[in-house]
N, C-alpha and C positions, 0 to 999 in steps of 0.2 A: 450471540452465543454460538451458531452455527458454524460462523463463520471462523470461530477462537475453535470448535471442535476439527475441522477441517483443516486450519493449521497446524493441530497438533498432531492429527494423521498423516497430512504429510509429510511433515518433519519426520516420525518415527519412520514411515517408508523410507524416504532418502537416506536415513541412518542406515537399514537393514541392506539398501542397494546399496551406500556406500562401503561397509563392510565385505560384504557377497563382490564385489566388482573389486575392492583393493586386495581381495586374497588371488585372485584370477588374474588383477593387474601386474603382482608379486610374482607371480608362477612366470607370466609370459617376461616378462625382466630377469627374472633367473634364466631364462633359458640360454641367455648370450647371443641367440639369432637377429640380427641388424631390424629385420621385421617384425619379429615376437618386442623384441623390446621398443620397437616405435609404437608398436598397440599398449604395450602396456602403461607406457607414460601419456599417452590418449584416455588410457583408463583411469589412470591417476588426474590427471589433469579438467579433461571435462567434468565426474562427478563435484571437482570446488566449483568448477563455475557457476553447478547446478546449488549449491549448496551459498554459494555469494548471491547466487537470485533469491533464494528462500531467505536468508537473512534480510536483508535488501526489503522484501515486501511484509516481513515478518514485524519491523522496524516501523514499517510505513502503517502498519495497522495498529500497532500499540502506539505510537503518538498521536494518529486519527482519531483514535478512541480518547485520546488522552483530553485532545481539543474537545471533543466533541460531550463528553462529561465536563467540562470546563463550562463549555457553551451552554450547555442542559441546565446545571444548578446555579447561574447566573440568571435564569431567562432569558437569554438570548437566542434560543434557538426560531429558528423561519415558524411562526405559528400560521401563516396566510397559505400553506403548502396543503392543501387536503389529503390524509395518507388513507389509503387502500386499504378494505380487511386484510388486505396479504402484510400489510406494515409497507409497503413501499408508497414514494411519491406518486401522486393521482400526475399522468406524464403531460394533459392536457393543463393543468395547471401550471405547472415547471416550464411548460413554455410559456403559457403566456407569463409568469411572474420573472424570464430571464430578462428581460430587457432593465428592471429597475434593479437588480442583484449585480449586473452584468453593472452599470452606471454608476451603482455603489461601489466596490470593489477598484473601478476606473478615477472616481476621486480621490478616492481612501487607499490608494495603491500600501500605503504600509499597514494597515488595518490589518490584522490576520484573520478577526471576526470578518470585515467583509468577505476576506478570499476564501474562507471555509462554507458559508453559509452560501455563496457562487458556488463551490464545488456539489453541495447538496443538491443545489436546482438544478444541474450540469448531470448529474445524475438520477433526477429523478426526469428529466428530458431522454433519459438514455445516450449521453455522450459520455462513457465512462473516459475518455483518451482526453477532454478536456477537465473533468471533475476530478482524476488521478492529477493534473497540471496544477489546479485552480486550490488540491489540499494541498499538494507541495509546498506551493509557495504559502500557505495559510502556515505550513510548520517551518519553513526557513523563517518568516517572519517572526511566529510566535519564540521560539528559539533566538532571536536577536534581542528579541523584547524581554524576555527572561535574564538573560545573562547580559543587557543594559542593567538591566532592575538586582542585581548579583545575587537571585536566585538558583 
């Protein structure tokens, strides 16, 4: 839920800066100056880019959640993972339970269940740079399996 509240603040930031920086970007494009108007399509320009990353990760969080509600009221979720009062994976666990997640995942390469439930112990080891890898491929996969299945 923290992390859905934090999304939502950011998104309305970057709207408020999008707004505030494309009225600014407007002015210096009016001016006709060769330099005013190379800032101001900088101005216009970079805010999408920042606004294609927030979509981009915005995306990546509502089908994670989506998998991961899928996995939950299945029973499939990693029950062998011992989690923290804080709610996070106990990290000394996650590693030692990556070797058989990591082995799963490597037979079952189209399995999405393995490559999600990898990505969990990837991040409760603290490697978010391979556990962000390990849901990708859990949602391209899940996403082929769906629309095989013509849902």
């Amino acid at each position: 839920m923290n992390a859905r509240v934090g999304a939502i603040a950011m998104a309305v930031v970057l709207v408020l800066y999008l707004v505030l920086v494309g009225q600014r970007a407007v002015q210096f494009v009016l001016t006709g100056e060769p330099i005013a108007v190379a800032i101001g399509v900088a101005l216009i320009v970079l805010p999408l880019v920042g606004v294609w990353g927030l979509a981009k990760e915005l995306q990546f969080g509502v089908k994670s959640g989506r998998l991961a509600t899928e996995l939950d009221d299945a029973g499939e979720m990693p029950d062998d993972l011992p989690v923290l009062p804080s709610g996070r994976i106990d990290r000394a666990a996650a590693d030692a339970a990556f070797p058989a997640y990591r082995a799963r995942a490597e037979t079952e390469p189209e399995n999405w269940r393995a490559w999600f439930r990898l990505g969990l112990v990837y991040r409760g080891a603290g490697d978010s740079r391979r556990a962000r890898a390990a849901v990708r491929r859990a949602i391209r996969l899940h996403d082929a399996e769906t629309k095989r299945a013509g849902r």
